[in-house]
N, CA, C and O atoms as a GROMACS GRO file, in nm:
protein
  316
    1UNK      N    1  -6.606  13.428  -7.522
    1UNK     CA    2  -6.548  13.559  -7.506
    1UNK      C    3  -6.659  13.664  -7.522
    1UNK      O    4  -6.755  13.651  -7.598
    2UNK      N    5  -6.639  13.760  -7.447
    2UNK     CA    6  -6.763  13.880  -7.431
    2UNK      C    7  -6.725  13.973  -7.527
    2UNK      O    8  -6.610  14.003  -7.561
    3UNK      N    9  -6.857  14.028  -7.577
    3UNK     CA   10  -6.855  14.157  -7.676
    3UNK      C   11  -6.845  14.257  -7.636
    3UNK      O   12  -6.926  14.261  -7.542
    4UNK      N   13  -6.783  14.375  -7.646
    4UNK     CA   14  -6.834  14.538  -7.619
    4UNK      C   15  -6.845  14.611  -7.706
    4UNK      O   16  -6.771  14.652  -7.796
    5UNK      N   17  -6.984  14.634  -7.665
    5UNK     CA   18  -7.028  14.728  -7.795
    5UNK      C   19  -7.045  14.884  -7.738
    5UNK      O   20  -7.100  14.901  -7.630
    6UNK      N   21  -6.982  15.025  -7.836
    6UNK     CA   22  -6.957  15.111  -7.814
    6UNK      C   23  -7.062  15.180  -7.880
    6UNK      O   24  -7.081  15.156  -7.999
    7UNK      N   25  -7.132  15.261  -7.822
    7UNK     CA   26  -7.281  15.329  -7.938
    7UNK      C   27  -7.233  15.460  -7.916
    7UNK      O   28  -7.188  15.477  -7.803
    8UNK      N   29  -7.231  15.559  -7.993
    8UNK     CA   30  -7.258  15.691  -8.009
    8UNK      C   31  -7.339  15.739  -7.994
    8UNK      O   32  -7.430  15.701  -8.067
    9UNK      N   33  -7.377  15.864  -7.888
    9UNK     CA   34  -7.485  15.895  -7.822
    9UNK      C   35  -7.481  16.060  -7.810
    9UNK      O   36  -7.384  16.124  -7.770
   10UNK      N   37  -7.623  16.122  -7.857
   10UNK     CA   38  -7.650  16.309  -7.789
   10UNK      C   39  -7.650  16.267  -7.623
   10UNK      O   40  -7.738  16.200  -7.569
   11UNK      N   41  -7.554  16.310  -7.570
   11UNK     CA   42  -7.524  16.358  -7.438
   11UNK      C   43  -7.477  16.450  -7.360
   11UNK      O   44  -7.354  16.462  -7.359
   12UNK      N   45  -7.560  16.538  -7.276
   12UNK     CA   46  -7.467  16.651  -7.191
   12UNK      C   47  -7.440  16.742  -7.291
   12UNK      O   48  -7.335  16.804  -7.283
   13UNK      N   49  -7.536  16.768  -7.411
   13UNK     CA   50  -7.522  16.907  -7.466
   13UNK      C   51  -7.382  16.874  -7.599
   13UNK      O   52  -7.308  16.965  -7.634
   14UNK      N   53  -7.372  16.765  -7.643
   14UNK     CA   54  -7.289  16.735  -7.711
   14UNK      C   55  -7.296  16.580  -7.764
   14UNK      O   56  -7.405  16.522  -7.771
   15UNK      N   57  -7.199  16.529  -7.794
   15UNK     CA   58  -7.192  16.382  -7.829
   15UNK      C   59  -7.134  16.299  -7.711
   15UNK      O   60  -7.100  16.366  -7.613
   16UNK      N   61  -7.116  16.149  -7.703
   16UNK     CA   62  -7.035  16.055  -7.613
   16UNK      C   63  -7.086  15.948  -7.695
   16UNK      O   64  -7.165  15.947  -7.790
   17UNK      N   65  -6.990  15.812  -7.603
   17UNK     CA   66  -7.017  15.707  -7.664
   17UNK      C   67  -7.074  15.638  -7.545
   17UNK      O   68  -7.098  15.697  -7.439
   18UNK      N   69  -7.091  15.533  -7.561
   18UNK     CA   70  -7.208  15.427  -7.419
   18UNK      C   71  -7.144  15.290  -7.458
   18UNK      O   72  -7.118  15.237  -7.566
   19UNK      N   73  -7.130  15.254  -7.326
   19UNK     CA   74  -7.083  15.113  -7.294
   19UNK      C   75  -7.181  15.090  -7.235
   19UNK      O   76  -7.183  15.162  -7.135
   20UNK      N   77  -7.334  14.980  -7.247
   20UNK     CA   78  -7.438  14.966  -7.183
   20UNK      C   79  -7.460  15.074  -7.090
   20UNK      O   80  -7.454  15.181  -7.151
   21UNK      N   81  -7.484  15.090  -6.966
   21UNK     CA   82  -7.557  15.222  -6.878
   21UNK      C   83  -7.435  15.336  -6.872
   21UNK      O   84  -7.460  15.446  -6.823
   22UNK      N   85  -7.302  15.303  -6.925
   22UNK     CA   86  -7.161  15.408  -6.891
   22UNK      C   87  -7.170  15.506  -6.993
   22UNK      O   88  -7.202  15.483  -7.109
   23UNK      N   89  -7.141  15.621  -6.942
   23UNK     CA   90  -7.125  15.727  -7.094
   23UNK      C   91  -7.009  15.767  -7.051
   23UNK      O   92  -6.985  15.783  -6.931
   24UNK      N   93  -6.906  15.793  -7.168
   24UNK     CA   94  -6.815  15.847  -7.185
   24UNK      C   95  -6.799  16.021  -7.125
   24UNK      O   96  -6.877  16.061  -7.038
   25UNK      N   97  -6.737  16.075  -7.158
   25UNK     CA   98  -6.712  16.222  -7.141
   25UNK      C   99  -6.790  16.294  -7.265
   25UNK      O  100  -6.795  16.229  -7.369
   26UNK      N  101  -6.846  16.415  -7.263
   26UNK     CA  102  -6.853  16.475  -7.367
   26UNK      C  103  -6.808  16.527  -7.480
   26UNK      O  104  -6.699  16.583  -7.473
   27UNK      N  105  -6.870  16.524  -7.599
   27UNK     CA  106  -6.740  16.548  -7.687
   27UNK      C  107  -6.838  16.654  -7.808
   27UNK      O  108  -6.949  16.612  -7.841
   28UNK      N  109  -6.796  16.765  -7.858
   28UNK     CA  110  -6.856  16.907  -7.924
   28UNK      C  111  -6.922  16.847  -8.031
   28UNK      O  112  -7.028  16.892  -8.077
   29UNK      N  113  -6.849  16.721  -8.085
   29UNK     CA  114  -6.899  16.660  -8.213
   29UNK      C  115  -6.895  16.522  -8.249
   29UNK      O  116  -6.795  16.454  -8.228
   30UNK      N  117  -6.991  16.482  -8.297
   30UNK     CA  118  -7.025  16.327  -8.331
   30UNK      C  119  -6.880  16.262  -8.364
   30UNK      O  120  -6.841  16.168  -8.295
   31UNK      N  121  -6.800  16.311  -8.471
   31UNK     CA  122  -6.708  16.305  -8.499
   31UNK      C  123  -6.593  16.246  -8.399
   31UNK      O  124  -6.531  16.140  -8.387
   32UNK      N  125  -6.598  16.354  -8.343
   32UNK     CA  126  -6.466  16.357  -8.205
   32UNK      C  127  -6.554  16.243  -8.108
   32UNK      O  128  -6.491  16.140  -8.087
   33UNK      N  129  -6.663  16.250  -8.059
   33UNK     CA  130  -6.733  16.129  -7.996
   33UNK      C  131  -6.669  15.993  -8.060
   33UNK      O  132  -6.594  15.922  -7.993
   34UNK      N  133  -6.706  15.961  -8.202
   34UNK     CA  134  -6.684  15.823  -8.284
   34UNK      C  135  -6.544  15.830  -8.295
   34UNK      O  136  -6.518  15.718  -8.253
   35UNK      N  137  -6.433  15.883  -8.322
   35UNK     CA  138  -6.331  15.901  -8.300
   35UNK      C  139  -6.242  15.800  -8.151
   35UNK      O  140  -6.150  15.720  -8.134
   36UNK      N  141  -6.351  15.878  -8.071
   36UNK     CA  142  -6.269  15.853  -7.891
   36UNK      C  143  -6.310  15.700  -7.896
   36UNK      O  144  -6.218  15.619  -7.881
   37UNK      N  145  -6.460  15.642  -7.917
   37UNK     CA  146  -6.496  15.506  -7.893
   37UNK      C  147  -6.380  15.408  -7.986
   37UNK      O  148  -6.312  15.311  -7.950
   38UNK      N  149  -6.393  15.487  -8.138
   38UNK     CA  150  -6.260  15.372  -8.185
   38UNK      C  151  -6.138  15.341  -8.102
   38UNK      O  152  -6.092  15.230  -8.077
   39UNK      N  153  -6.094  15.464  -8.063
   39UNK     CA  154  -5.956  15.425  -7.996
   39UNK      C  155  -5.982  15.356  -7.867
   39UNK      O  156  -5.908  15.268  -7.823
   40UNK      N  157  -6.103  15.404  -7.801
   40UNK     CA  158  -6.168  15.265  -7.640
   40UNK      C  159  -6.130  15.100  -7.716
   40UNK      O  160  -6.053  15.010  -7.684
   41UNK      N  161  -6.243  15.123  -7.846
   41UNK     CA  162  -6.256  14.955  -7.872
   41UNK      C  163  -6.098  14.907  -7.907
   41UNK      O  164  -6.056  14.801  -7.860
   42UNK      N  165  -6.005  15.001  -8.001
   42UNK     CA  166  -5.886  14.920  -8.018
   42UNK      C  167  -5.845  14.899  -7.882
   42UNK      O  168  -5.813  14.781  -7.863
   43UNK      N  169  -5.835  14.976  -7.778
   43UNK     CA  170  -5.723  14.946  -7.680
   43UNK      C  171  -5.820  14.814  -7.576
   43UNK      O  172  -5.757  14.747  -7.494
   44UNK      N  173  -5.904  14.803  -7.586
   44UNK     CA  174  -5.952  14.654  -7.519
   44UNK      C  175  -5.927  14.561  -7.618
   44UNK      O  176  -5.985  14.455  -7.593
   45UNK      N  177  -5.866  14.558  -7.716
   45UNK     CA  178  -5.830  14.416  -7.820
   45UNK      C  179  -5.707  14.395  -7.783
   45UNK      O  180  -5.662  14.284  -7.809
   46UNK      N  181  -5.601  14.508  -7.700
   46UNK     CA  182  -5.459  14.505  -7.695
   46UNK      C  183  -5.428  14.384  -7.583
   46UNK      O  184  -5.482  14.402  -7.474
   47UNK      N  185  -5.348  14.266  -7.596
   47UNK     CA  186  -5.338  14.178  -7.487
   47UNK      C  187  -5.276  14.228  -7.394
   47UNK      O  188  -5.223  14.339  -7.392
   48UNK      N  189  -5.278  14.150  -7.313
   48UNK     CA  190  -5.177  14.182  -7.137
   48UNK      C  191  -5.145  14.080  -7.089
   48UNK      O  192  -5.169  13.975  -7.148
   49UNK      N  193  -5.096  14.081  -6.996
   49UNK     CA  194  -5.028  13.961  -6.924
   49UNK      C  195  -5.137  13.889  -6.847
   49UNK      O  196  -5.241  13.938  -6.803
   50UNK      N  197  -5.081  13.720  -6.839
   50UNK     CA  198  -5.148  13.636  -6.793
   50UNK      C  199  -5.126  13.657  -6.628
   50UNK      O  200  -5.014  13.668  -6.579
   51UNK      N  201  -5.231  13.661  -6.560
   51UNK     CA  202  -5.190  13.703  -6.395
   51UNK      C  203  -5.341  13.662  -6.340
   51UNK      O  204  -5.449  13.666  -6.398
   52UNK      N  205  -5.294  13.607  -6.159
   52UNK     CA  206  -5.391  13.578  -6.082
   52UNK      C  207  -5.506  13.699  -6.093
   52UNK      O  208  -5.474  13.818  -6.098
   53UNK      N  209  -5.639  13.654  -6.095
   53UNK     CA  210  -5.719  13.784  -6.004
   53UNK      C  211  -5.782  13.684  -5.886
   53UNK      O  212  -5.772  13.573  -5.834
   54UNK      N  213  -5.874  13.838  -5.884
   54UNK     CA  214  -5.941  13.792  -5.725
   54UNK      C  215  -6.067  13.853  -5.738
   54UNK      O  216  -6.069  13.962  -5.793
   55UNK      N  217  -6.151  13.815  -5.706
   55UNK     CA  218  -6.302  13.924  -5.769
   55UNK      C  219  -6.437  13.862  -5.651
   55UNK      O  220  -6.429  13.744  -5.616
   56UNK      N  221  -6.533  13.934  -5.607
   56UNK     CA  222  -6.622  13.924  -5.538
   56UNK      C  223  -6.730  13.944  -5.608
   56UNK      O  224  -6.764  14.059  -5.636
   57UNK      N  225  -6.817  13.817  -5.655
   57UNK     CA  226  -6.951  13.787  -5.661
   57UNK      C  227  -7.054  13.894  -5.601
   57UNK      O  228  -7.034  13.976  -5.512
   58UNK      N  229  -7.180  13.866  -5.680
   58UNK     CA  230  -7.290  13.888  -5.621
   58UNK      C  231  -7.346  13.883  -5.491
   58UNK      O  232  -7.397  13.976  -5.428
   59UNK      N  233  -7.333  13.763  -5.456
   59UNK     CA  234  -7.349  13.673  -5.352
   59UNK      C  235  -7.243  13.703  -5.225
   59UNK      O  236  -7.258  13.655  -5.113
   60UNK      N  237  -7.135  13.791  -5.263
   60UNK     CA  238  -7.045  13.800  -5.137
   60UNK      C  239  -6.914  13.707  -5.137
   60UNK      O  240  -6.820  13.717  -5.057
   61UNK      N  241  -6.928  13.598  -5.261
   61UNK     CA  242  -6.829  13.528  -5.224
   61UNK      C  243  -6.741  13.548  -5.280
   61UNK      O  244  -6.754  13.626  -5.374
   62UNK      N  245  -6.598  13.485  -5.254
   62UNK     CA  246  -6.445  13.575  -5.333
   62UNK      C  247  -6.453  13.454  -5.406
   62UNK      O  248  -6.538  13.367  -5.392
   63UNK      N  249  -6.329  13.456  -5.506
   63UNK     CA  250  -6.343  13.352  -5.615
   63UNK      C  251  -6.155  13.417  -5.691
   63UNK      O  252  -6.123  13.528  -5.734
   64UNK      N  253  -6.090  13.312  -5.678
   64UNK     CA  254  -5.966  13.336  -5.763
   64UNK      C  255  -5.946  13.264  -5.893
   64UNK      O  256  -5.985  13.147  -5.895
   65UNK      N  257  -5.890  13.318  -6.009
   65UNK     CA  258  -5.864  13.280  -6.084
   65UNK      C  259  -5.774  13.271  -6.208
   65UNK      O  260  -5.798  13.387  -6.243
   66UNK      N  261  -5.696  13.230  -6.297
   66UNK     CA  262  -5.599  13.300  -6.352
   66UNK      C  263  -5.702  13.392  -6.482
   66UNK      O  264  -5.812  13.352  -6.522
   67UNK      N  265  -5.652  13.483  -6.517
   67UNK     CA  266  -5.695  13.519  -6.618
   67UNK      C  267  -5.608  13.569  -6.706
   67UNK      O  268  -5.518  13.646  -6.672
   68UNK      N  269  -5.641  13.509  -6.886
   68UNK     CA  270  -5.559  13.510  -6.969
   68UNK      C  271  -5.511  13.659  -7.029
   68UNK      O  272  -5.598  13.746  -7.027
   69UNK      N  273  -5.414  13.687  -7.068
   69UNK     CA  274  -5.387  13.836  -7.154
   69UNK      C  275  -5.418  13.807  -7.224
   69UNK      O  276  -5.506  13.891  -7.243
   70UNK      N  277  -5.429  13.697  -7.360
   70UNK     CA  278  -5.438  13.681  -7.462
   70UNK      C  279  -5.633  13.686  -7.491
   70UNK      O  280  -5.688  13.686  -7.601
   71UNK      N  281  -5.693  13.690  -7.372
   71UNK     CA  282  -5.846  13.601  -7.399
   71UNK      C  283  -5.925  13.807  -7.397
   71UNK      O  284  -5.949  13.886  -7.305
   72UNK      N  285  -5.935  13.813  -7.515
   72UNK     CA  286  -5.955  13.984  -7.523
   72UNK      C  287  -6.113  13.990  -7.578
   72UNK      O  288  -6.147  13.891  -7.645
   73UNK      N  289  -6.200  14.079  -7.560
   73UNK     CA  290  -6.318  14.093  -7.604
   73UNK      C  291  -6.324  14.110  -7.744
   73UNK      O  292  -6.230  14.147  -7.815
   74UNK      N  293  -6.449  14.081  -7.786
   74UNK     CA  294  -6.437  14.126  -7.987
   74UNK      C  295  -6.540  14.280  -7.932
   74UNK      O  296  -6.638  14.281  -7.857
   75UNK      N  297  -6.469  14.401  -8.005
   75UNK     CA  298  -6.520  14.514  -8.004
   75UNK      C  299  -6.598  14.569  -8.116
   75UNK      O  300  -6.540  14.549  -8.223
   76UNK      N  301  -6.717  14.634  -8.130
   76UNK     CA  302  -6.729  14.748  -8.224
   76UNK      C  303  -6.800  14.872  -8.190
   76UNK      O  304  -6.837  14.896  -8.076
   77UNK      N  305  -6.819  14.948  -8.287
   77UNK     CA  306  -6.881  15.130  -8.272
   77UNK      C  307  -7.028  15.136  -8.364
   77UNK      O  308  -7.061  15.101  -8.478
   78UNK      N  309  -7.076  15.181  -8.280
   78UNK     CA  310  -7.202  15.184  -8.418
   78UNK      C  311  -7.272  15.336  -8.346
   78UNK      O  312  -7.269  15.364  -8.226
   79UNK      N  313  -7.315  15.393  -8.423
   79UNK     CA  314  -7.391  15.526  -8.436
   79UNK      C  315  -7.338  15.616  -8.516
   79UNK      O  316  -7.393  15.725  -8.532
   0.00000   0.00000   0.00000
Protein backbone atom coordinates (compact mmCIF):
# COMPACT_ATOMS: atom_id res chain seq x y z
CA UNK A 1 0.00 0.00 0.00
CA UNK A 2 1.32 3.58 -0.98
CA UNK A 3 2.11 6.47 1.38
CA UNK A 4 1.06 10.16 1.01
CA UNK A 5 2.89 12.39 2.49
CA UNK A 6 1.49 16.01 2.95
CA UNK A 7 4.42 18.78 3.70
CA UNK A 8 3.63 22.27 4.58
CA UNK A 9 5.09 24.74 2.43
CA UNK A 10 5.82 29.13 1.99
CA UNK A 11 3.88 29.37 -1.23
CA UNK A 12 2.32 32.15 -3.43
CA UNK A 13 2.84 34.75 -0.72
CA UNK A 14 1.37 32.59 2.03
CA UNK A 15 1.33 28.93 3.21
CA UNK A 16 0.06 25.42 1.23
CA UNK A 17 0.65 21.97 1.62
CA UNK A 18 2.59 19.62 -1.24
CA UNK A 19 1.77 16.30 -2.39
CA UNK A 20 5.28 15.58 -4.16
CA UNK A 21 5.39 18.34 -7.26
CA UNK A 22 1.23 19.38 -6.36
CA UNK A 23 0.63 22.42 -4.17
CA UNK A 24 -2.43 22.97 -2.69
CA UNK A 25 -4.23 26.46 -2.78
CA UNK A 26 -2.95 29.20 -0.70
CA UNK A 27 -3.61 29.67 2.68
CA UNK A 28 -2.76 33.40 4.95
CA UNK A 29 -1.35 31.05 7.62
CA UNK A 30 0.72 28.03 8.42
CA UNK A 31 -1.99 27.18 10.62
CA UNK A 32 -4.95 27.22 8.17
CA UNK A 33 -2.31 25.54 5.56
CA UNK A 34 -1.68 22.42 8.35
CA UNK A 35 -5.20 22.49 9.16
CA UNK A 36 -6.44 21.91 5.22
CA UNK A 37 -3.58 18.96 4.70
CA UNK A 38 -5.07 17.17 7.93
CA UNK A 39 -8.45 17.10 6.62
CA UNK A 40 -6.73 15.97 2.69
CA UNK A 41 -4.86 13.09 4.69
CA UNK A 42 -8.10 12.01 6.75
CA UNK A 43 -10.33 11.96 3.72
CA UNK A 44 -7.84 9.56 1.62
CA UNK A 45 -8.02 6.96 4.69
CA UNK A 46 -12.00 7.11 4.15
CA UNK A 47 -12.90 3.68 2.18
CA UNK A 48 -15.09 3.42 -0.98
CA UNK A 49 -16.49 0.97 -2.90
CA UNK A 50 -14.94 -1.97 -4.53
CA UNK A 51 -15.38 -1.20 -8.50
CA UNK A 52 -13.76 -2.01 -11.98
CA UNK A 53 -11.13 0.66 -13.24
CA UNK A 54 -9.50 1.19 -16.37
CA UNK A 55 -6.20 3.20 -16.50
CA UNK A 56 -3.53 3.85 -19.34
CA UNK A 57 0.14 3.14 -18.76
CA UNK A 58 3.13 4.80 -19.70
CA UNK A 59 3.64 2.83 -22.55
CA UNK A 60 0.07 3.49 -24.08
CA UNK A 61 -1.33 0.39 -22.95
CA UNK A 62 -4.93 0.08 -21.19
CA UNK A 63 -4.97 -2.32 -18.33
CA UNK A 64 -8.31 -3.23 -16.22
CA UNK A 65 -8.61 -4.00 -12.91
CA UNK A 66 -10.73 -4.34 -9.80
CA UNK A 67 -9.74 -2.03 -7.27
CA UNK A 68 -10.41 -2.40 -3.57
CA UNK A 69 -12.36 0.45 -1.32
CA UNK A 70 -11.03 -0.99 1.56
CA UNK A 71 -7.05 -0.96 0.19
CA UNK A 72 -6.51 3.00 1.38
CA UNK A 73 -3.08 4.78 1.58
CA UNK A 74 -1.31 5.31 5.15
CA UNK A 75 -1.23 9.28 5.34
CA UNK A 76 0.73 11.97 7.24
CA UNK A 77 1.55 16.01 7.60
CA UNK A 78 4.80 17.18 8.50
CA UNK A 79 5.99 20.90 8.49
Amino acid sequence: MADVHYQIVEHDGGWAYKVGDVFSEAFPTHDQARDAAERAAAEQKVPGATEPIEYQDPAGAWHEEVAQGDDRPGTDVKG
